[in-house]
C-alpha positions in Angstrom: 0.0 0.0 0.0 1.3 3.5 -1.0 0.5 5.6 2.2 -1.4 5.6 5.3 -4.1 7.4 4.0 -4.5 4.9 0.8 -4.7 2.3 3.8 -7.6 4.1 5.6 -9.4 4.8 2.6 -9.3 1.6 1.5 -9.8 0.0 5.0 -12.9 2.5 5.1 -14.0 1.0 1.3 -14.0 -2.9 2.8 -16.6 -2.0 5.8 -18.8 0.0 3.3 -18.4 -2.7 1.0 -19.4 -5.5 3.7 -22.0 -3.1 5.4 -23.9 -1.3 2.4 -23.0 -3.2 -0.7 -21.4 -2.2 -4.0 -23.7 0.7 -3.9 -23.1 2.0 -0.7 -19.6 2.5 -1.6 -19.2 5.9 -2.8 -15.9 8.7 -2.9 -18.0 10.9 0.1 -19.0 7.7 2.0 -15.5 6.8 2.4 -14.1 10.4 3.0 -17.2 10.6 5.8 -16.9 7.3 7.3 -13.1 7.6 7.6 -13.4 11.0 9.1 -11.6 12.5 6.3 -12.0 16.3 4.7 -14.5 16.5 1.2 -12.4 15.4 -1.6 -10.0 13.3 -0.1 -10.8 10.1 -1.4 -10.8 11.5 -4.8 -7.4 13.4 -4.7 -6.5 9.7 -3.9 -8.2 7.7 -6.5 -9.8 9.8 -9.1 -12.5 7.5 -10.8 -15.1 4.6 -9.0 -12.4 1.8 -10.7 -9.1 3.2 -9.2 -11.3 3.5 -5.7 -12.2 -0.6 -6.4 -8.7 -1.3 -7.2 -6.9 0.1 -4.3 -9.4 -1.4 -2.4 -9.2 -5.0 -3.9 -5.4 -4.3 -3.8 -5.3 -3.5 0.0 -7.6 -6.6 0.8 -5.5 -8.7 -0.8 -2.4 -7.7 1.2 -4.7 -8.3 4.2 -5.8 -11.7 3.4 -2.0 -13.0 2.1 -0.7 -11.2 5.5 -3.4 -13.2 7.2 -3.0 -16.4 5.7 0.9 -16.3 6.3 0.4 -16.0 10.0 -2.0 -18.6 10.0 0.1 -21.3 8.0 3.6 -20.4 10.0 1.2 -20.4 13.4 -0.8 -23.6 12.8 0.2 -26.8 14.5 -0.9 -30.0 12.8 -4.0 -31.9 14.5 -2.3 -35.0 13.9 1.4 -36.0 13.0 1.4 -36.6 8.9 1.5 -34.1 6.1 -1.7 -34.4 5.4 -3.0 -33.6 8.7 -1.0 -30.4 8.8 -2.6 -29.3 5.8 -5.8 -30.1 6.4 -5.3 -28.0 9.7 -3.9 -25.3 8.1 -6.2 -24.9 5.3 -8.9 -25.2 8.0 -7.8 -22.2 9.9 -7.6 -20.1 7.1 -11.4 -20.5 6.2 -12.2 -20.5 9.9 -10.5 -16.9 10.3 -12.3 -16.4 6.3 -15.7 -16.9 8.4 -15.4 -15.2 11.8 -12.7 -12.8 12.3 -12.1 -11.8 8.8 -15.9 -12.5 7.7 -15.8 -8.4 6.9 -13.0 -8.6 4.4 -15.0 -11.9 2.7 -17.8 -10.4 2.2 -15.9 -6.9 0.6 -14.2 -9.7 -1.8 -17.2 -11.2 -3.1 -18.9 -7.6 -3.9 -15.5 -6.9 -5.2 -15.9 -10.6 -7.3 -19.3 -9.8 -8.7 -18.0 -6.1 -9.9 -15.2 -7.8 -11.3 -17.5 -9.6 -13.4 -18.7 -6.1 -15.0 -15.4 -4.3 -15.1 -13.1 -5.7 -17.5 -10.2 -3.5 -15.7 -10.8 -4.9 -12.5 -11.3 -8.5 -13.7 -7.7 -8.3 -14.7 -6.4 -6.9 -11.3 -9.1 -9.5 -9.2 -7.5 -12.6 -11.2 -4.0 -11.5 -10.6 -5.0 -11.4 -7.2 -6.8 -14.7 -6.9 -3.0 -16.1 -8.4 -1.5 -15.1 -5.1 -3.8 -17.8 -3.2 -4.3 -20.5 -6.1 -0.5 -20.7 -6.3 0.7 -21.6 -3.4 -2.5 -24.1 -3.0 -1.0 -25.7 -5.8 2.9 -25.7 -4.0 1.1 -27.2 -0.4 -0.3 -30.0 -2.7 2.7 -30.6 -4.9 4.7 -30.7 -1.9 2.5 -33.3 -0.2 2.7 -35.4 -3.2 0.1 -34.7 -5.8 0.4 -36.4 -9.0 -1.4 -33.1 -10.3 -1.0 -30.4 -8.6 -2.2 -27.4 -10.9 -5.7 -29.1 -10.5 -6.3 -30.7 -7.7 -5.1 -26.8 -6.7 -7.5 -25.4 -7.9 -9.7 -27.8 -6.8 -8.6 -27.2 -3.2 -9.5 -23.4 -3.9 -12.9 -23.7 -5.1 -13.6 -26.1 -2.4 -12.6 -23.4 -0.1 -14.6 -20.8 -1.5 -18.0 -23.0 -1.8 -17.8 -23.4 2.1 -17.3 -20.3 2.5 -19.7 -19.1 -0.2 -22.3 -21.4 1.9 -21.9 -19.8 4.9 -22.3 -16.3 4.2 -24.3 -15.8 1.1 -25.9 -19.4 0.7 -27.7 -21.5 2.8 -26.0 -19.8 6.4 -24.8 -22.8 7.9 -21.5 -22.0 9.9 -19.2 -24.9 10.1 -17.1 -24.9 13.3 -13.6 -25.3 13.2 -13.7 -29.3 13.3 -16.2 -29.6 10.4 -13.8 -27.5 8.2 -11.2 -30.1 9.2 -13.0 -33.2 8.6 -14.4 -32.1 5.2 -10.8 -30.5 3.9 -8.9 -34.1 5.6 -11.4 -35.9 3.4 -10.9 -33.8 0.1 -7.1 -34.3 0.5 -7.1 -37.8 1.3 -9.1 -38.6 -1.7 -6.7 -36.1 -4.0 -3.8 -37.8 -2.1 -4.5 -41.1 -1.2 
């Protein structure tokens, strides 16, 4: 991120984006949310796609940051590989669907809009890389005879629990359920 003030506006554009929606998320709703003087927001990103893209480009800081200190802080539930994984991976959606559930919900507005702005299609993929690739490392590593999909497997499996939860049917798993159901989709990738 390029200053502190890019970070607080777009901090300020991930809660308007979880609170009011794409539409709530406007250059004076961030300047008057974040306490900031008329105009600030746009002095700092001039049209509504520069505003998505710092935004989308501060959230994804957030989330790698995030999911670093979860992988280097998480201690296997059991003593292979594939346990450690599972446990890991686990974490990571847990913290997607309770402390961080504000910055999921901003990504999925953010993944929809992509869908209508070419421009920030281009930066939301290049974003998504950052998560799908290392996916695809974890499950090389643990032995994959193919990675690159059973990577991207992994990923969408992620994001349909997580989709579920928040937008779909509501049902939160708890920390165990994310392990059992992630153990099992590894163990059948793996063997």
């Amino acid at each position: 991120m390029k200053s502190q003030r890019a970070e607080l506006v777009a901090e300020t554009a991930i809660t308007l984006l979880a609170e009011r929606g794409m539409r709530g998320l406007t250059h004076r709703a961030v300047d008057e949310t974040a306490g900031l003087p008329p105009g600030s927001t746009s002095n700092l990103a001039r049209t509504r796609s520069a505003l998505l893209e710092l935004t989308l480009e501060r959230l994804t800081e957030l989330e790698v940051a995030a999911f670093e200190e979860i992988f280097a802080a998480a201690e296997p539930s059991g003593s292979s590989a594939l346990d450690a994984l599972a446990e890991m991976t686990a974490r990571v959606l847990w913290a997607q669907l309770t402390v961080d559930r504000r910055r999921t919900v901003a990504r999925y507005e953010l993944a929809l809009e992509a869908n209508r702005r070419p421009e920030l299609r281009r930066v939301y993929d290049e974003a998504g890389g950052r998560f799908r690739d290392p996916a695809v490392a974890l499950l090389a590593a643990a032995g994959s005879p193919d990675p690159v999909r059973h990577g991207r497997q992994m990923v969408a499996f992620g994001e349909g629990v997580m989709f579920d939860a928040i937008v779909g049917a509501g049902v939160q798993p708890t920390l165990d359920d994310l392990r059992l159901g992630i153990g099992e989709l590894l163990r059948g990738m793996l063997g």
